[in-house]
N, C-alpha and C positions, 0 to 999 in steps of 0.2 A: 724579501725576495721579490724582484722585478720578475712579472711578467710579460715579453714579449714577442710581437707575432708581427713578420713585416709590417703592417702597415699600421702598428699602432706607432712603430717610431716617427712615420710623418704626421699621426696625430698629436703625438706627443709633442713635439718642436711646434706644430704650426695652433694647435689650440691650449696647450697647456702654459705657453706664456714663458717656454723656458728658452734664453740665449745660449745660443751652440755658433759653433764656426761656420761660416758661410761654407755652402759645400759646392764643388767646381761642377758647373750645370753641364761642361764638354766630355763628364763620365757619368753623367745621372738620366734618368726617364724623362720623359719629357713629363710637366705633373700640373694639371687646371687647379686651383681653388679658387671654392665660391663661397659665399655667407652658408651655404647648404653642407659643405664638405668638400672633398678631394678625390680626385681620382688620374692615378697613375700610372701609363703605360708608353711606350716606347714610341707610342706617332699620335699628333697633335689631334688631329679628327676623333680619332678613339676616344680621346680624355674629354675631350669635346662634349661628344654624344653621352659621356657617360655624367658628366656635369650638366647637358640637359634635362638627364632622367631624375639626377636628384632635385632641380629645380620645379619640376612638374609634383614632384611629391615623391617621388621613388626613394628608396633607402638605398644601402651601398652597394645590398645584393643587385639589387635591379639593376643599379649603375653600371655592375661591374659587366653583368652578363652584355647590355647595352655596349661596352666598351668592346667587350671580348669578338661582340658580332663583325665592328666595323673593323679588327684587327682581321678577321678572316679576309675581308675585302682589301684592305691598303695593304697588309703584309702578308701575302699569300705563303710564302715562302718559309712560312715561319709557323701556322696552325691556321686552322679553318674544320668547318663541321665535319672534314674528313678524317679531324683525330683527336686526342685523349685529353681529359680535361682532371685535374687534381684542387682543389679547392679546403682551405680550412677557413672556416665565418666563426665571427667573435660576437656573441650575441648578448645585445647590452641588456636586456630586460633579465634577464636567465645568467650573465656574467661566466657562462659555458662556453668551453669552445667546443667546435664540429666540422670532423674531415669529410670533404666526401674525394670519392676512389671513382671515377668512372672512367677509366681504363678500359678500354677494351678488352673481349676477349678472344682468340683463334678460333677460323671453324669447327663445327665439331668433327668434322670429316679429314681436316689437317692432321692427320695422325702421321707417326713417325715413320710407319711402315709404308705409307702413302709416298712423304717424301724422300723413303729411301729407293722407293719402284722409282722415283721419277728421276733418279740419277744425284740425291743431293746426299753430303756427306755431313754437311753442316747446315745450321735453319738459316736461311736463303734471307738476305738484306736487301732486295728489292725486288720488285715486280709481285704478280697476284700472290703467290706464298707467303711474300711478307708483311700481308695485311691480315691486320685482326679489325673486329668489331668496332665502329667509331664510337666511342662513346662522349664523344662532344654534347651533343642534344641532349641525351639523357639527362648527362649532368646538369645543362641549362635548366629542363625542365624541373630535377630535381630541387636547383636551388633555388627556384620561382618558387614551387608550389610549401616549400618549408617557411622560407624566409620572405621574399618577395613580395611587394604592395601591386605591384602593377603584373597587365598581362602580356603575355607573350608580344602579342599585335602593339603591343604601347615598348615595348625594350628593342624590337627588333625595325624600329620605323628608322633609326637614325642610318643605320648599313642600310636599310631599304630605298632612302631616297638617294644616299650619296653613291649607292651602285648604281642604279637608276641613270641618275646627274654626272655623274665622277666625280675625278679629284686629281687634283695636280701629283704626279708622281714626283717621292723626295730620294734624296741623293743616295740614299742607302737603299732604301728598297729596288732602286734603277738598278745598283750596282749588285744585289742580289740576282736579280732578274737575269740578269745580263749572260748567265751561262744556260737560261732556258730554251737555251733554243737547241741545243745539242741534245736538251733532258726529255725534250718533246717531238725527236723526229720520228719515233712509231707514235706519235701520240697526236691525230688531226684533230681530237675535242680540245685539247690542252693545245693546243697549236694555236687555234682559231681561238682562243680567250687571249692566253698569256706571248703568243706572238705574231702578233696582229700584222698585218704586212708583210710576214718573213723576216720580222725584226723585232726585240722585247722593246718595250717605250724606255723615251728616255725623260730625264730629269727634266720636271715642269710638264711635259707631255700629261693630255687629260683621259684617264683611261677609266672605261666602265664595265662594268661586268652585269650585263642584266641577266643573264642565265644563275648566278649564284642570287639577283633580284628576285626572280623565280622563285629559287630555292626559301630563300627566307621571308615570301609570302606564304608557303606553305605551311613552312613550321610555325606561323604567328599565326594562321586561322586552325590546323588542328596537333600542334606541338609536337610532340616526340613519332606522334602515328604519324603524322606526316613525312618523318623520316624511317623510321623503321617497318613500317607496314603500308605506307601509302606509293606512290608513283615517285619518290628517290629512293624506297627500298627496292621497288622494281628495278632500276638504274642501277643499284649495286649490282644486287644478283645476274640481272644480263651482261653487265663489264665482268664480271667474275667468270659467267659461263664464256663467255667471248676469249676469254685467258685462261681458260682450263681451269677457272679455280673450283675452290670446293664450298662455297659460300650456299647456303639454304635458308630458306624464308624463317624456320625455326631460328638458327642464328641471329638472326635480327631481331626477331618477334621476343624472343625469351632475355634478352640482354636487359640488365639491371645494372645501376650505380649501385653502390655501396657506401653506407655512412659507416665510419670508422671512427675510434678512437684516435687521437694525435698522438707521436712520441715525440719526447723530448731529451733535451739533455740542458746544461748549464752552460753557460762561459760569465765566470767571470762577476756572477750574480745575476745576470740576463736567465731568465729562463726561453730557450729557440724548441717553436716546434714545429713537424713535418710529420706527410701523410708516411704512416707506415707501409711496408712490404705488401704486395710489391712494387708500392711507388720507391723511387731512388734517391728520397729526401734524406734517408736516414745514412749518407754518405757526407751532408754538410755537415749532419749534427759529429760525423766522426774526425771529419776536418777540425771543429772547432775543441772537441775532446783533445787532438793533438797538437794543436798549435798553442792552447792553454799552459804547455810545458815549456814555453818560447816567450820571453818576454816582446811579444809582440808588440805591442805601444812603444815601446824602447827605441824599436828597429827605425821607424817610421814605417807609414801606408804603402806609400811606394819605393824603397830602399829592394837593392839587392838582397840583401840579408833575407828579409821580409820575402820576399818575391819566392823565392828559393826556398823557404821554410812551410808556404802555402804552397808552391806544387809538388813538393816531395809531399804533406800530407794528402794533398787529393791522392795523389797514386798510391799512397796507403790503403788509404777508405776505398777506391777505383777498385783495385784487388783485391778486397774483401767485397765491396759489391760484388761483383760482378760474380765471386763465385757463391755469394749466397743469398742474393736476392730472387726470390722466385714465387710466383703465386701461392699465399697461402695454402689453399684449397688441395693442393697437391708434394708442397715442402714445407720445410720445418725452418724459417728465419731465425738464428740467433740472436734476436735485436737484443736482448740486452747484455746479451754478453759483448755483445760489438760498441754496445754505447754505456760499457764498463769502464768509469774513468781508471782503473788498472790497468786493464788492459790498452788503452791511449798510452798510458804512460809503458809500459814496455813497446809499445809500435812505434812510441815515439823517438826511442832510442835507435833507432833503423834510421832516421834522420843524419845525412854525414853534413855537417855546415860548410863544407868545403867541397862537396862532390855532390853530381848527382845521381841519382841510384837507376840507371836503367832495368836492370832486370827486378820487378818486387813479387813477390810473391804474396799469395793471401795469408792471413794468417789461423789461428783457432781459437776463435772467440766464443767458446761452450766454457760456459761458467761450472765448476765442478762441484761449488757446494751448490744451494737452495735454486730534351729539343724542345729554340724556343723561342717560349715567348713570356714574361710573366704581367701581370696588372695587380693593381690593388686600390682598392677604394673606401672610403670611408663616411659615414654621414655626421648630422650636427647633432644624432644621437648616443654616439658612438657604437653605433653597427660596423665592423669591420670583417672585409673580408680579403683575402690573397689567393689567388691565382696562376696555379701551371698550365699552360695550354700550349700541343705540341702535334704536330706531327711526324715525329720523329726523326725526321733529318728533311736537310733541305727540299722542297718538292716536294717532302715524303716517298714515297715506292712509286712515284713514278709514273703512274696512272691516273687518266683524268677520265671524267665522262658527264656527259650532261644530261642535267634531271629532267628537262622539259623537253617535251616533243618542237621540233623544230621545220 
């Protein structure tokens, strides 16, 4: 039985010495390798910085965090310390894997009875309601201080100087950008970074952000406190109170990551694993339970057949997320009944290979007997780790505010 975990298949191809098909780099990450290892994410700076930290000595964790930082800066649009980070590391000495969950979580004062005083019928997708607890930092700090050689101030120098300096904006991040200026007209902090002149930059334009420079000098001289109880926790809570939210110094102060178990499922001999509930990994593992019943290789990668046979399963797995993923702490996940290759195989049968299924419904997977962005990095040790980091939709909710006195 193969084990694997994103990014041990680009370990595998690129140091194990085995010939595979050249793969089309117009649908892949952009990905640095050095004599040190590798590191994979979607904008070239990122992979950069994070192939510098392995060259200094860092292992993949560091790299990655290193990676993770300068993607808050060039892809704003996409995650930054403002939101949720999901991480599983493959740890060669110990041959263990390890999730970590540091999801945020909702004020405690967010109660339902609250948002139903305030005129809401359903939990509110943007603006202050729809923000939980960032747990981006956390999770940094937590995978530094488990795994991590280097410190904060040594991972976070590489976003530090190129926020500082800039960087040429590239064609995709422009064209993200490009509807921010509609997203930020109540928004004059967010204005004044992301649309400088009354206009987002455009492509090759060199754009800096020393206020989020700020921000990740703080966290590099006293880490996590510096965001949850220091002067950006102040910045939350006063954006909060300024928008009527319900955010309190305890909500900040009391917020922990979570190391978790991985689940898994099979394809095919592969064993794929993702953080559990309530992360929303365990909807790939239900894709790939049901596409297992499709002679997928057959189809080809990019074939209609093909195409059609993976978005009917997302909407499978999509509808059984959605209605039963939810904070452990307060529901009861059926993950294994959902990642019951049975049960794939009767969902799978919902499959029309000739139509497509608009209306799906969830199904009932109780067993009756017993947003983004991703990275991944690797070292010449084989320490591996992979990388969710999001804030939840583009912009996220929509709110900016600046850590530093000005």
């Amino acid at each position: 039985m193969n084990t694997k975990l994103l990014a041990i298949s680009i370990a595998t191809v690129l140091f194990g010495g085995v010939l595979c098909e050249a793969q089309d780099r117009s649908q892949a990450r952009s990905m640095t390798v050095t004599r040190y290892g590798i590191v994979a994410t979607e904008q070239p700076l990122a992979s950069q910085a994070g192939a510098q930290i392995l060259a200094q000595g860092g292992n993949a964790i560091d790299a990655a965090v290193a990676a993770n930082a300068v993607l808050g800066l060039t892809a704003p649009m996409m995650c930054g310390i403002g939101g949720d980070l999901f991480a599983i590391v493959y740890d060669a000495k110990s041959q263990h894997l390890f999730g970590l969950n540091a999801s945020g979580w909702a004020p405690a004062g967010l109660t339902p009875e609250f948002l139903k005083a305030q005129g809401f019928t359903t939990m509110p997708q943007k603006g202050i309601h729809a923000v939980t607890v960032s747990g981006c930092v956390e999770g940094w700090q937590k995978l530094l201080d488990r795994f991590g050689r280097k410190k904060f101030s040594e991972v976070l120098a590489p976003a530090i100087r190129i926020a500082d300096e800039g960087f040429p904006v590239t064609e995709m991040i422009s064209e993200f950008w490009s509807g921010a200026k509609t997203a930020f007209r109540d928004d004059p902090s967010g204005t004044r970074t992301y649309v400088p002149d009354g206009r987002t930059p455009k492509l090759g334009e060199i754009f800096r952000n020393p206020d989020l420079a700020w921000s990740y000098r703080q966290i590099a001289m006293r880490g996590r406190k510096a965001f949850y109880e220091g002067t950006i926790a102040k910045r939350i809570l006063e954006c909060s109170a300024t928008h009527s939210g319900t955010f309190h110094p305890d909500d900040l102060r009391q917020f922990t990551a979570e190391w978790v178990i991985p689940i898994s499922t099979t394809y095919h001999g592969w064993t794929v694993y993702e953080i559990p509930p309530n992360g929303q990994g365990i909807a790939a593992l239900m894709m790939l339970n049901l596409m297992e019943n499709y002679p997928m290789g057959e189809y080809g990668a990019a074939s209609t057949t093909a195409l059609h046979v993976e978005i009917e399963a997302k909407k499978l797995a999509y509808a059984d997320m959605l209605r039963y993923v939810a904070d452990q702490r307060f529901a009861k996940t059926p993950v294994a009944g959902m990642l019951s290759k049975s049960y794939a195989r009767e969902r799978s049968k919902l499959i029309d290979p000739d139509r497509a299924n608009c209306h799906v419904e969830a199904g009932k997977p109780f067993e009756t007997g017993t947003d983004t962005t991703y990275l991944c990095a690797v070292d010449k040790e084989g320490n591996m780790i992979s990388i969710i980091q999001s804030n939840y939709t583009e912009r996220g909710h929509k709110l900016r505010f600046w850590h530093r006195d000005t």
